[in-house]
N, CA, C and O of each residue as an XYZ file, in Angstrom:
744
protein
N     131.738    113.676    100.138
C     132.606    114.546    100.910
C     133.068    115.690    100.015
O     133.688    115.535     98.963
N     132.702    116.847    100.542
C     133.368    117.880    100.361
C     134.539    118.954    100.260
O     134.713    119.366    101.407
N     135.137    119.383     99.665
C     136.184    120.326    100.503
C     135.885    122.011     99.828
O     135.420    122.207     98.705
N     136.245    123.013    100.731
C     135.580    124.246    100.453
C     137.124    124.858    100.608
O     137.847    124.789    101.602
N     137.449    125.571     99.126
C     138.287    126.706     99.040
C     137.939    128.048     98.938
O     136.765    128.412     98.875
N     139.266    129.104     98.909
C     138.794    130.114     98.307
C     138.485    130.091     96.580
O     138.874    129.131     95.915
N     137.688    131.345     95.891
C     137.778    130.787     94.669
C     138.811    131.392     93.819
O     139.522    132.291     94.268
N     138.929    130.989     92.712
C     140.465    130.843     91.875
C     139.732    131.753     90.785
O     138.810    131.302     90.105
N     140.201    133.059     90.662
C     139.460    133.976     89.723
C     140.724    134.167     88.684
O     141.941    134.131     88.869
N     140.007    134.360     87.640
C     138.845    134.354     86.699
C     138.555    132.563     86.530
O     137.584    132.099     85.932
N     139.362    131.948     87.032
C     139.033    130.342     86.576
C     137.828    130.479     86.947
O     136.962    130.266     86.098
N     137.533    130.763     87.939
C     136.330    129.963     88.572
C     134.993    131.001     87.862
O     133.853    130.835     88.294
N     135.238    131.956     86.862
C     133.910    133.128     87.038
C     132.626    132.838     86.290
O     131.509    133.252     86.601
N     133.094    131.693     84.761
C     132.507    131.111     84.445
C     131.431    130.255     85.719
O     130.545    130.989     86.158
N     131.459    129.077     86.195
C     130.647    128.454     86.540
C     129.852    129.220     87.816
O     128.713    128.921     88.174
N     130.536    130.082     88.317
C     129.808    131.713     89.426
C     129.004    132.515     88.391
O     128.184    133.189     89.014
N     128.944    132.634     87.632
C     127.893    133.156     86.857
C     126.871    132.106     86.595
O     125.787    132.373     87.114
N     126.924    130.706     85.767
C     125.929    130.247     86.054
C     125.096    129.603     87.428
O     123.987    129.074     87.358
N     125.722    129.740     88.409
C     125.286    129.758     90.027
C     124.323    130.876     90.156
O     123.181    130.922     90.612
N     125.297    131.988     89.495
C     123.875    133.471     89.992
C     122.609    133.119     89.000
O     121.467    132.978     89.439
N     122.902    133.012     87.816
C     121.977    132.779     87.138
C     120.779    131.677     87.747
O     119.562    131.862     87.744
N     121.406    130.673     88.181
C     120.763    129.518     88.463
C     119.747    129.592     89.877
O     118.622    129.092     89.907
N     120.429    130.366     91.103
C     119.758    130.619     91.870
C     118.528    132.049     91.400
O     117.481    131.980     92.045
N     118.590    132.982     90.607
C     117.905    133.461     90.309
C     116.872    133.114     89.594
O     115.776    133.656     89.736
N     117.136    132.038     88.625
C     115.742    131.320     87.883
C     114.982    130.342     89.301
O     113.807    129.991     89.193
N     115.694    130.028     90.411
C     115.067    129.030     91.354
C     114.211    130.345     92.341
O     113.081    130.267     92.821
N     114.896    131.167     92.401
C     113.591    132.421     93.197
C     112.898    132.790     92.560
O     111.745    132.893     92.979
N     113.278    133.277     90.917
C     112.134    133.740     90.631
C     110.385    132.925     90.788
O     109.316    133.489     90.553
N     110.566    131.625     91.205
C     109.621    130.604     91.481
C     109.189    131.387     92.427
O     108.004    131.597     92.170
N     109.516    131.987     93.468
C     109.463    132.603     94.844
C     109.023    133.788     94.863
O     108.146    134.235     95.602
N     109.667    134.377     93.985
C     109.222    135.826     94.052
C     109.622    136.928     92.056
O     110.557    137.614     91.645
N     108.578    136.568     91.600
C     108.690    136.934     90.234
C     109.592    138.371     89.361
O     109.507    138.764     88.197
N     110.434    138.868     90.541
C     110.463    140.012     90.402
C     112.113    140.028     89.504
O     112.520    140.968     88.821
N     112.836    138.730     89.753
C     114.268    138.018     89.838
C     114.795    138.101     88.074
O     114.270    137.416     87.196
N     115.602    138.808     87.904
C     116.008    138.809     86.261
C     116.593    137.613     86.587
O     117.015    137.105     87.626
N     116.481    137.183     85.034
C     117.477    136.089     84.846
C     117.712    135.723     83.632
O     117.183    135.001     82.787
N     118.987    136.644     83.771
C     120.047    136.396     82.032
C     121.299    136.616     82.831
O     121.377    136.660     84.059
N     122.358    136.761     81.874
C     123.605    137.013     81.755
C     124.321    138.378     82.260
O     125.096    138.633     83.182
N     123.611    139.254     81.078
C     123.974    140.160     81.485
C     123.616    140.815     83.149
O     124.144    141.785     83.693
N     122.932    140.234     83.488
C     122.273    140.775     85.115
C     123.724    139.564     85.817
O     124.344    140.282     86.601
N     124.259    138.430     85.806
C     125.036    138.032     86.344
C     126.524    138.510     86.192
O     127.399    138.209     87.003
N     126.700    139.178     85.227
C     127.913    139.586     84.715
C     127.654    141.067     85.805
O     128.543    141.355     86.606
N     126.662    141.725     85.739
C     126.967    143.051     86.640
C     126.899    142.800     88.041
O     127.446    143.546     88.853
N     126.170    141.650     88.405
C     126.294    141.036     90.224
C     127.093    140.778     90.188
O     127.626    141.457     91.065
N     128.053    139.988     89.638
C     129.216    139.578     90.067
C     130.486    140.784     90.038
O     131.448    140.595     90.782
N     130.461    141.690     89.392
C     130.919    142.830     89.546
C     130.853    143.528     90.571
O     131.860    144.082     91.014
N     129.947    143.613     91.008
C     129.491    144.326     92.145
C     129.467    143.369     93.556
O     128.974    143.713     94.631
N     130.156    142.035     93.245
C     130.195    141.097     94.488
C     131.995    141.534     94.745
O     132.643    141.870     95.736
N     132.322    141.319     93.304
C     134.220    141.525     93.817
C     134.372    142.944     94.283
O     135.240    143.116     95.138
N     133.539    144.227     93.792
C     133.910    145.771     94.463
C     133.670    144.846     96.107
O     134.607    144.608     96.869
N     132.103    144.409     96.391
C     131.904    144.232     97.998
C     133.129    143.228     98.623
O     133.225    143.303     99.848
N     134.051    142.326     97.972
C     134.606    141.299     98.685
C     135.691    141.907     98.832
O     136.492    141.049     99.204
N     136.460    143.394     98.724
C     137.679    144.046     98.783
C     137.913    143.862    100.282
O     139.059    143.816    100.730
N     136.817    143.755    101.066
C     136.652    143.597    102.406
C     135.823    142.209    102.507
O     134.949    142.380    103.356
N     135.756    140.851    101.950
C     135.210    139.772    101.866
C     135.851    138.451    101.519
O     137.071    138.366    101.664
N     135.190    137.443    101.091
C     135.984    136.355    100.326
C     134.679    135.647     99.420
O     133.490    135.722     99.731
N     135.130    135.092     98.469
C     134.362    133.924     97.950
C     134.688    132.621     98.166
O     135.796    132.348     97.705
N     134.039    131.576     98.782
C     134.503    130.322     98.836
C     133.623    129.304     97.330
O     132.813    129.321     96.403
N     134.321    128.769     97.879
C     134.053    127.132     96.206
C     133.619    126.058     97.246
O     133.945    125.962     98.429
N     132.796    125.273     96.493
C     132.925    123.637     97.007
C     132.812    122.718     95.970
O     132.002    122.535     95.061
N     133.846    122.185     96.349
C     134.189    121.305     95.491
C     134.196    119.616     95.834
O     134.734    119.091     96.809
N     133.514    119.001     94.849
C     133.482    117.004     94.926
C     134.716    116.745     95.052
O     135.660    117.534     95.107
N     134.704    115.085     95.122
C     135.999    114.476     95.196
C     136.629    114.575     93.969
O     137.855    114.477     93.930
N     135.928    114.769     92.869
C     136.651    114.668     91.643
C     137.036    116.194     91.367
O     137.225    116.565     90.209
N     137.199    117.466     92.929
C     137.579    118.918     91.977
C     136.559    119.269     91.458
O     136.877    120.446     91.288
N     135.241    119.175     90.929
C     134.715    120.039     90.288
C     133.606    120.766     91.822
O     133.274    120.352     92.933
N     133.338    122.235     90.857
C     132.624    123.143     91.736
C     131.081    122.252     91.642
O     130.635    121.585     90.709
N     130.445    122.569     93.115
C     129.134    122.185     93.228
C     128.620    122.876     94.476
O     127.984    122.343     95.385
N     128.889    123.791     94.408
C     128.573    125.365     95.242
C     129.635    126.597     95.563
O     130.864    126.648     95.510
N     128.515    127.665     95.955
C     130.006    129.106     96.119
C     129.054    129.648     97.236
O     127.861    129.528     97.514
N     130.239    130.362     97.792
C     129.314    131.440     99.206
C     130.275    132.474     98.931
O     131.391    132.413     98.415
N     129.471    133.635     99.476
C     129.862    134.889     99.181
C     129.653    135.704    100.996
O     128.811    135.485    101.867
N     130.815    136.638    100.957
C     131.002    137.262    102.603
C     131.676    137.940    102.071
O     132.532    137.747    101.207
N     131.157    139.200    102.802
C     131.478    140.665    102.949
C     131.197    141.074    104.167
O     130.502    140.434    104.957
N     131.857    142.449    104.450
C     131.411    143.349    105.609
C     130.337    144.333    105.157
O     130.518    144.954    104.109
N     129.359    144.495    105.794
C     128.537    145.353    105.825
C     128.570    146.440    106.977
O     129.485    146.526    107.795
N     127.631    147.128    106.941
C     127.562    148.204    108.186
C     126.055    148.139    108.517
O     125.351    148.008    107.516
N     125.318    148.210    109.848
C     123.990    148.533    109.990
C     124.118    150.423    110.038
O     124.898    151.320    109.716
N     123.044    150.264    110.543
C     122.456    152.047    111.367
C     123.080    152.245    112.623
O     123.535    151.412    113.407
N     123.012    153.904    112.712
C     123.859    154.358    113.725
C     123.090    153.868    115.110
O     123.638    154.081    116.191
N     121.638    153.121    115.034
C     121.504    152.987    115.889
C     121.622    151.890    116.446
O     121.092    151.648    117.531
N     122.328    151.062    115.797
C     122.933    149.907    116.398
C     124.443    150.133    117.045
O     125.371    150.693    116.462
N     124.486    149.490    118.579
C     125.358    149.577    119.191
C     126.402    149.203    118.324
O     126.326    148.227    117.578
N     127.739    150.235    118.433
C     129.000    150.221    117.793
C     129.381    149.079    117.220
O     129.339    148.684    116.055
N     129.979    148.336    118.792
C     130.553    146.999    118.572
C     129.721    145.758    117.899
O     130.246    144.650    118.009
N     128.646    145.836    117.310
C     127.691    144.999    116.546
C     127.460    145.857    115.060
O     127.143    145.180    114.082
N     127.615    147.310    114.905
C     127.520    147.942    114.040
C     128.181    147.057    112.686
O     127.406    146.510    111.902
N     129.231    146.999    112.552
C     129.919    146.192    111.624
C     129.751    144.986    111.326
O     130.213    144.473    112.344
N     129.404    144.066    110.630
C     129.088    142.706    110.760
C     129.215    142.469    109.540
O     129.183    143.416    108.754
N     129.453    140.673    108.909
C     129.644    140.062    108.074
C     128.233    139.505    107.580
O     127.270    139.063    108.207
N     128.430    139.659    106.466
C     127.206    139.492    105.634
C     126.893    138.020    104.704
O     127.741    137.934    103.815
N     126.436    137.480    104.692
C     126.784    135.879    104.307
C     125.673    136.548    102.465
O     124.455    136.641    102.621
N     126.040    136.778    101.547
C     125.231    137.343    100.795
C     124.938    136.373     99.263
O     124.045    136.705     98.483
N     125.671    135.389     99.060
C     125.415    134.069     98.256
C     125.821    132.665     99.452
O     126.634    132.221    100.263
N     124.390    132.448     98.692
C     125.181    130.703     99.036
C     124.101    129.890     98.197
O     122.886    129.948     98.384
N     124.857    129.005     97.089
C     124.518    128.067     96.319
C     125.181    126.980     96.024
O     126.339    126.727     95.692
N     123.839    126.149     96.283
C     124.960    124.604     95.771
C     124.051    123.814     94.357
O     122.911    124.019     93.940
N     124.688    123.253     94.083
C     124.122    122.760     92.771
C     123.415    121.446     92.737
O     123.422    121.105     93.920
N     122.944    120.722     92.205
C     122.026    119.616     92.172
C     122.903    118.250     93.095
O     122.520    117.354     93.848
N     124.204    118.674     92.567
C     124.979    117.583     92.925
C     125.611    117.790     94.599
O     126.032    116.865     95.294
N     125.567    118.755     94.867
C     125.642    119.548     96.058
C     124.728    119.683     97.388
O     124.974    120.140     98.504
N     123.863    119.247     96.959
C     123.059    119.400     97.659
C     122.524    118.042     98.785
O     122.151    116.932     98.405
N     122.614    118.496    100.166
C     122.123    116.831    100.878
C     123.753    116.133    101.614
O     124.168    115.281    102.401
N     124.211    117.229    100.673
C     125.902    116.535    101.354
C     126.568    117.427    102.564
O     127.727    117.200    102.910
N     126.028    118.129    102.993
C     126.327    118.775    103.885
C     127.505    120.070    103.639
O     128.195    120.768    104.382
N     127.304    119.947    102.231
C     128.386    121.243    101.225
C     127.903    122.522    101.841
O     128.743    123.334    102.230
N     126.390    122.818    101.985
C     126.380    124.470    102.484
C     126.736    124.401    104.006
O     127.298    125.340    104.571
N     126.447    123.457    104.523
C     126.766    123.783    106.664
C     128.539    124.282    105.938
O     129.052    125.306    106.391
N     129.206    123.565    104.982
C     130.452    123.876    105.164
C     130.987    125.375    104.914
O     131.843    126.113    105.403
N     130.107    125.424    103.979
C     130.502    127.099    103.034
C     129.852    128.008    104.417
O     130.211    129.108    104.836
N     129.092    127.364    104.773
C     128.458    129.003    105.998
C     129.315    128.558    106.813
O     129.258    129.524    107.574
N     130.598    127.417    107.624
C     131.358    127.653    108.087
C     132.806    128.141    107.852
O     133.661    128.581    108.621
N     132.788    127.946    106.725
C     134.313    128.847    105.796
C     133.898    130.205    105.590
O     134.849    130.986    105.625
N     132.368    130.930    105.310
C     132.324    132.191    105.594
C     132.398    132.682    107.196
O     132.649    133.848    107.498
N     132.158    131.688    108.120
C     131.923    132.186    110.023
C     133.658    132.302    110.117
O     134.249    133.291    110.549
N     134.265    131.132    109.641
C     135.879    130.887    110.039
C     136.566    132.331    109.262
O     137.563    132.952    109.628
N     135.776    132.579    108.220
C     136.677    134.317    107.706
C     136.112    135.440    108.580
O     137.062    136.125    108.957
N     135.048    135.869    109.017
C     134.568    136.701    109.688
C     135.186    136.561    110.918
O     135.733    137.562    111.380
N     135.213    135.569    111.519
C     136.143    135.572    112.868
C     137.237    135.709    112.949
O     137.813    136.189    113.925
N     137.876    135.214    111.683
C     139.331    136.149    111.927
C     139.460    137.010    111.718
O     140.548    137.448    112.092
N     138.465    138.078    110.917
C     138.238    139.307    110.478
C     137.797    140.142    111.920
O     137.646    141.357    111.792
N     137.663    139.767    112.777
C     136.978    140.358    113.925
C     135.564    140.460    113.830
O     135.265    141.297    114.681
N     134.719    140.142    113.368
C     133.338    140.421    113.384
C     132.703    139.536    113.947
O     132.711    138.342    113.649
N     131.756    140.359    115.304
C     130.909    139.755    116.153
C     129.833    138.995    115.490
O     129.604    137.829    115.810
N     129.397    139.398    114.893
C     127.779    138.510    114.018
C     128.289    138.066    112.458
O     129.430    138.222    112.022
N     127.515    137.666    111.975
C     127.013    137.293    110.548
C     125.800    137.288    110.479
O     125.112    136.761    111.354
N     125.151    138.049    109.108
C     123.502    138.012    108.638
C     123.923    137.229    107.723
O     125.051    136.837    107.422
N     122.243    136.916    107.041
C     122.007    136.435    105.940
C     120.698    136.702    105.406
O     119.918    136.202    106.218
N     120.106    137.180    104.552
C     118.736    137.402    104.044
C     118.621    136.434    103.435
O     119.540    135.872    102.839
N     117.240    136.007    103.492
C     116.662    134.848    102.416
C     115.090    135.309    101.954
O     114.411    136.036    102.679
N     114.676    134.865    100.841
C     113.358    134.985    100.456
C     112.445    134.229    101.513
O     112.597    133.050    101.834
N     111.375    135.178    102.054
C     110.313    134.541    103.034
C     109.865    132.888    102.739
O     109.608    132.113    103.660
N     109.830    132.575    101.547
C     109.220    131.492    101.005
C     110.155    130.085    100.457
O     109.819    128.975    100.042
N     111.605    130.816    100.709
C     112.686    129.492    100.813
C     112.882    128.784    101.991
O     113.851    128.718    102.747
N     111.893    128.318    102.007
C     111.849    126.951    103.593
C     113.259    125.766    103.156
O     113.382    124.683    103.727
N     113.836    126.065    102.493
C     114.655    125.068    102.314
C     116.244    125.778    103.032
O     116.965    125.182    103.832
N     116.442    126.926    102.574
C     117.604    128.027    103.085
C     116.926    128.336    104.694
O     117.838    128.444    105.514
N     116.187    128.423    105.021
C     115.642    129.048    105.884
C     115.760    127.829    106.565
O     116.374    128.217    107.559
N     115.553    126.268    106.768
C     115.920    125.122    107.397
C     117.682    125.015    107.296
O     118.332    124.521    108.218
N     118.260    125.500    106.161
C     119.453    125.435    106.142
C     120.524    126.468    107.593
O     121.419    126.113    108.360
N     119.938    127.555    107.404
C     120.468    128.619    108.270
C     119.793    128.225    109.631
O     120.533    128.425    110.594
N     118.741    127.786    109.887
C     118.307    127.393    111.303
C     119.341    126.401    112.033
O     120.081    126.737    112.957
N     119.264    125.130    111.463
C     120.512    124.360    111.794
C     122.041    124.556    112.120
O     122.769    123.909    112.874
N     122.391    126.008    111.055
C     123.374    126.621    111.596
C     123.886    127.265    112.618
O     124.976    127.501    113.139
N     122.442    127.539    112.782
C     122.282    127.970    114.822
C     121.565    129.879    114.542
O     121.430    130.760    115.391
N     121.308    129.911    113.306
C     121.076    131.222    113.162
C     119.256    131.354    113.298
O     118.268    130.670    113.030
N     119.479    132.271    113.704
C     117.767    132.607    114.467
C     117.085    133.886    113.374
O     117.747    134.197    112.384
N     115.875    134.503    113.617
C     115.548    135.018    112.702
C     115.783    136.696    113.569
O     115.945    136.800    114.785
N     115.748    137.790    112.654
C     116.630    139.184    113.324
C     115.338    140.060    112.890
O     114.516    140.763    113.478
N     115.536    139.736    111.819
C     114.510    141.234    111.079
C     113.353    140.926    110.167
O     113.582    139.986    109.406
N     112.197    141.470    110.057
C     111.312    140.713    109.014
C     110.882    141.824    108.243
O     110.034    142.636    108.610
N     111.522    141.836    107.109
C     110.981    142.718    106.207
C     109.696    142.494    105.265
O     109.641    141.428    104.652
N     108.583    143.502    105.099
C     107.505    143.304    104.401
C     107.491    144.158    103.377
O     108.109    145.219    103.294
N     106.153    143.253    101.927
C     106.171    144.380    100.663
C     104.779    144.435    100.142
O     104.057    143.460     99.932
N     104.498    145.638     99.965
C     103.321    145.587     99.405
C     103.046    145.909     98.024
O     102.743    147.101     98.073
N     102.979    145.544     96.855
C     103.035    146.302     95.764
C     101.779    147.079     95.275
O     100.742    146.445     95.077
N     101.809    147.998     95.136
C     101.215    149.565     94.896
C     100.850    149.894     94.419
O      99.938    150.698     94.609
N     101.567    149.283     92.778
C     101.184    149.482     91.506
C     101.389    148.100     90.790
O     102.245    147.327     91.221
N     100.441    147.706     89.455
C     100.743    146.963     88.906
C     101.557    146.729     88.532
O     102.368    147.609     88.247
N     101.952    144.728     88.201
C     103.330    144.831     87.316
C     103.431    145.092     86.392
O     102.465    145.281     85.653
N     104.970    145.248     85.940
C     104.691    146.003     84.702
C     104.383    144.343     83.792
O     104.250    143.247     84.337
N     104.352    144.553     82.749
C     104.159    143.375     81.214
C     105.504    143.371     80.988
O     106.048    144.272     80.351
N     106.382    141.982     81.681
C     107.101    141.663     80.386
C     107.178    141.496     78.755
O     106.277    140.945     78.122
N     108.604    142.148     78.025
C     108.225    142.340     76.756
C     108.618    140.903     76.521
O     108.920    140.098     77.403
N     108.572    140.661     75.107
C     108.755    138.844     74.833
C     110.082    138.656     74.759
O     110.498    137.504     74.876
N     111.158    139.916     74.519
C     112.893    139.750     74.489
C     113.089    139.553     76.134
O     113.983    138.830     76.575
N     112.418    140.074     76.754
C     112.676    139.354     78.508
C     112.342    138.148     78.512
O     112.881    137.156     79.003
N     111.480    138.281     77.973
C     110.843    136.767     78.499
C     111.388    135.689     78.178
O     111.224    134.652     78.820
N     112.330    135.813     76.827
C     113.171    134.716     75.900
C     114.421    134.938     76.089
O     115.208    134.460     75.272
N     114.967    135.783     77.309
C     116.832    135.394     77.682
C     117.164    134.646     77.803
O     118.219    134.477     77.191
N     116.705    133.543     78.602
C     117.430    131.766     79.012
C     115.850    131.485     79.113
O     115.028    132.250     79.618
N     115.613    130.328     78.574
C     114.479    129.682     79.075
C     114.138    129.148     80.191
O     115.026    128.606     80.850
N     112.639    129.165     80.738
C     112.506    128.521     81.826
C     112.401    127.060     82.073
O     111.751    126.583     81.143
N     112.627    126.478     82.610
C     112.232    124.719     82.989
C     111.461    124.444     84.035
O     111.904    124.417     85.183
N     110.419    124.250     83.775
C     109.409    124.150     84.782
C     110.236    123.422     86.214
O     111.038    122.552     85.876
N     110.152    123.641     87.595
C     110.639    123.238     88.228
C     109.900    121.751     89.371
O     109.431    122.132     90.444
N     109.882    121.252     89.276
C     109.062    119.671     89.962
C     108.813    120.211     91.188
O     109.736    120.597     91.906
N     107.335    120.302     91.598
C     107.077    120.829     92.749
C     106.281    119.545     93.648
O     105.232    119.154     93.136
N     106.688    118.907     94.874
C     106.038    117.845     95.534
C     104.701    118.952     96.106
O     104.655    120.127     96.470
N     103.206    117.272     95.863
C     102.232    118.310     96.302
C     102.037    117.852     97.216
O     102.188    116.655     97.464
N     101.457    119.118     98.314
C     101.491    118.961     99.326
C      99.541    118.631    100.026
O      98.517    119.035     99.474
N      99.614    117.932    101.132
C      98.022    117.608    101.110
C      97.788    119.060    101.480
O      98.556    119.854    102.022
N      96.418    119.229    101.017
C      95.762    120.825    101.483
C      95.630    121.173    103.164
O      95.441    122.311    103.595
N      95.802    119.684    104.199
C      96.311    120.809    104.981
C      97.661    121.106    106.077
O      97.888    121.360    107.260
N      98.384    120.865    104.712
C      99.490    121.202    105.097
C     100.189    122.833    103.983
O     101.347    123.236    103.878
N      99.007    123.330    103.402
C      99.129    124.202    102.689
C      99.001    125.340    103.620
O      99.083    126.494    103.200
């Protein structure tokens, strides 16, 4: 069992940095493009408290108090060509839970402590982007009742560039345990 607060800053900025960090080494599996050091979490998270002036961060926390996920909500704006009253909407823009977090029903809670702030905020919708290839977030947000809106595509154009070996040696990687799947379910 869970319980989901707001978070307690600066207490909490430590273990929100290794969350960004942590979900960024788990996409970059997904999509190679994902820094992952410090200094790249120290400037997201900067740039999460400018967006939450109009937002919140929630915590989740075990029975014993400690953090084992955070969600992040802000207001965003679409295009003028979205009707007014939908124009404005809440943006669900982190959500991570940690090893220990996970299976307990900690994120349905955090995407309902971000729906329960947006609704008192007045906002008709909530988004959420996820990487095409996180079937795990993407089963998470389905269950939530959220459907799919927009499908963005990428083509790359030009080669990548060559990581130098000081990128490559910021935090190490840990290979991540991948279940195999029969070929045709590939």
């Amino acid at each position: 069992m869970c319980t989901i607060r707001e978070a307690r800053l600066p207490n909490d900025k430590p273990v929100i940095l290794d969350y960004i960090v942590a979900l960024q080494r788990y996409e970059s599996f997904l999509e190679p493009n994902h820094l992952i050091d410090h200094a790249m979490a120290e400037e997201y998270f900067a740039y999460l408290l400018e967006r939450t002036q109009k937002g919140a961060i929630f915590m989740a926390e075990d029975e014993a108090h400690r953090p084992i996920g955070w969600a992040v909500v802000y207001e965003e704006q679409s295009e003028a060509f979205i009707r007014a009253d939908e124009r404005r909407f809440a943006y669900l823009a982190e959500l991570f839970l940690s090893e220990d977090g996970r299976g307990s029903g900690s994120g349905q809670k955090l995407i309902k402590a971000c729906e329960d702030w947006a609704m008192a905020n007045g906002y008709a919708t909530m988004r959420i982007d996820l990487l095409t290839r996180n079937a795990g977030a993407a089963r998470a947000y389905a269950k939530a009742g959220y459907l799919p809106y927009c499908h963005e595509v990428k083509k790359r154009l030009l080669p990548a560039r060559e990581e130098t070996l000081e990128e490559l040696n910021v935090i190490p990687l840990h290979p991540v345990r991948a279940k195999r799947l029969p070929l045709s379910a590939a």
